[in-house]
N, C-alpha and C positions, 0 to 999 in steps of 0.2 A: 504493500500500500504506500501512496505517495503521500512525506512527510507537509502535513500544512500547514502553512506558513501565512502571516500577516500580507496585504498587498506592500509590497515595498513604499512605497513613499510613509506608512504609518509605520515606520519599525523604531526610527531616533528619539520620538519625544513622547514622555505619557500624554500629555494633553491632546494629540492626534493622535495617539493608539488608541483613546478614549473615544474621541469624537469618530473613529472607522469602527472601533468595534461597534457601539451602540446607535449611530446615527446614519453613518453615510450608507447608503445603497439601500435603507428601511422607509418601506409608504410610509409616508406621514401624509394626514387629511387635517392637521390641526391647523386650525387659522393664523395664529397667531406664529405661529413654528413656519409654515409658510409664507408670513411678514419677513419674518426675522431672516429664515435663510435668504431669502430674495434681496434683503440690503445687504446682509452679511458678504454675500457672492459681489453684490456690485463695490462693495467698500474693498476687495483684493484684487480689484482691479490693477494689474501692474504690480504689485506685490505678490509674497508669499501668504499660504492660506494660515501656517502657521502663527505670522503675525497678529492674524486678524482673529486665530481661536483665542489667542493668549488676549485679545484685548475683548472677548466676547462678553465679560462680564460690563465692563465698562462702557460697550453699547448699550445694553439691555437696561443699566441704570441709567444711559444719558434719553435713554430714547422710548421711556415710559415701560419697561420691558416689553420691546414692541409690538404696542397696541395699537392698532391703524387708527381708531376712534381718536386718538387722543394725539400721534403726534401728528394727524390731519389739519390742525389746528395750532401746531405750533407757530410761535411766532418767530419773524426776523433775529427779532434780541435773544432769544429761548436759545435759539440754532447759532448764534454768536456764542455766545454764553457757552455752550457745549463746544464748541471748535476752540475757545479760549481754555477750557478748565478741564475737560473731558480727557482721560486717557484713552482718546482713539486716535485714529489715521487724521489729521488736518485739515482736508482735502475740502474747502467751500462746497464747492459742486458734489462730489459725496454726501456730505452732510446733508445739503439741501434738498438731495436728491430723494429721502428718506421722506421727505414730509411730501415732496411729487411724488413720489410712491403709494403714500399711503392715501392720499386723496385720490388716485387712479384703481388704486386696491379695493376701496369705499365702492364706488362705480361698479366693479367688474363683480363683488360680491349681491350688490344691488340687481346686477341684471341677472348673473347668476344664481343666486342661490345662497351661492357660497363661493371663494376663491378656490377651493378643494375642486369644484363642480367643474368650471370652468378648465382650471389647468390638467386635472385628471381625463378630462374630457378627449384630451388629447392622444391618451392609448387606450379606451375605452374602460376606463377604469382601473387598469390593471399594469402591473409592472414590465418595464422592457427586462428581461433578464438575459443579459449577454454572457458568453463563455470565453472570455480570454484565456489566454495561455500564459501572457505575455502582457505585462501595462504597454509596452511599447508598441499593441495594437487598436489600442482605445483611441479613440479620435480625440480632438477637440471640441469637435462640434461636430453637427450631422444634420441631416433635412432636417428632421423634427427642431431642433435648439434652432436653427433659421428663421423654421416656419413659425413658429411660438415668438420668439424673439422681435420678428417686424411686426406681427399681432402687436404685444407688450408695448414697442413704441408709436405704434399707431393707437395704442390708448391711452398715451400718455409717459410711461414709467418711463424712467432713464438708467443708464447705465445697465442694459439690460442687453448687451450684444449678442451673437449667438454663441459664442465659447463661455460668455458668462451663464448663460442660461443653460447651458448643456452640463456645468458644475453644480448649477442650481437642479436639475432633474435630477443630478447622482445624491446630491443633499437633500432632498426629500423622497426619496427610494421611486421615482417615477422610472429609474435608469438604474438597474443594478452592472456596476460597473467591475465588482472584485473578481481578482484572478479567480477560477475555478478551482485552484489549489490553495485558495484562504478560506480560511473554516468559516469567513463572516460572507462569504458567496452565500445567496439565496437557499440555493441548493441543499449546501451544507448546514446553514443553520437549520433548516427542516429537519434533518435525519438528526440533530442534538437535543430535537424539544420530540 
């Protein structure tokens, strides 16, 4: 039997062995958890993902632990205020980008249903589960992160390109992206429970 092993890029730091074991490649339909991943993915824009785990407590406090309700409504000074005092990324347009997000999130949840509705709508409910061999045969992006992604800035969101958004589907289990030889593969975690 072949020994399994972590997807490489989670193997150097606990706070990403955490966030692969327990998060990345797992559906999530929770609202507010698909707030968050969706700013989260656009805030490492150009960065590393690990920067932005280690500062993810520090969004979640600056940014109401985000609640689209709430920072829909944030104001100019609020989002100052966070980019002056906040332990996050700096970035004006990131930052601001969060409160366009969540007024654009408002909308899509409005016509949809739900945000869940909306973007699971996409594989008809159900998980992409791919079988790498190899990370080095995962794309970046793919039709679907394209197609979804010119959606997203045709309603508004920013920072929402399609390599961003193809990170953001592996971050809410929409895309199960782990080698087939990591125990946190779809696959594999089934035959553990």
């Amino acid at each position: 039997m072949m020994q399994q092993e972590r997807c490489g890029w989670a193997m150097n730091d606990t706070v990403e062995q955490g966030y692969h074991d327990e998060e990345w490649g797992v559906p999530s339909r929770d609202e507010y958890y698909l707030f968050e991943m969706l700013n989260l993915e656009g805030a490492q824009a150009g960065l590393s993902w690990r920067l932005i785990l280690n500062k993810r407590a520090a969004y979640k406090n600056a940014f109401h632990q985000f609640d689209p309700n709430k920072c829909a409504v944030m104001t100019d000074e609020e989002l100052e205020h966070i980019r002056e005092t906040a332990e996050i990324v700096k970035n004006k347009l990131k930052i601001g980008g969060v409160r366009k997000n969540a007024i654009a999130f408002l909308k899509v949840q409005a016509e949809f249903g739900s945000f869940a509705n909306y973007i699971w709508g996409y594989s008809n409910g159900e998980p992409i589960i791919n079988h790498w061999t190899d990370m080095a045969q995962m794309p970046a992006q793919n039709e679907l992160s394209q197609q979804i992604s010119k959606d997203l800035k045709k309603r508004g969101f920013t920072f929402v390109g399609p390599v961003i958004i193809y990170s953001y589907l592996q971050a809410i289990g929409m895309i199960d992206d782990h080698v087939i030889t990591c125990p946190f593969h779809t696959e594999n975690r089934e035959k553990l429970t």
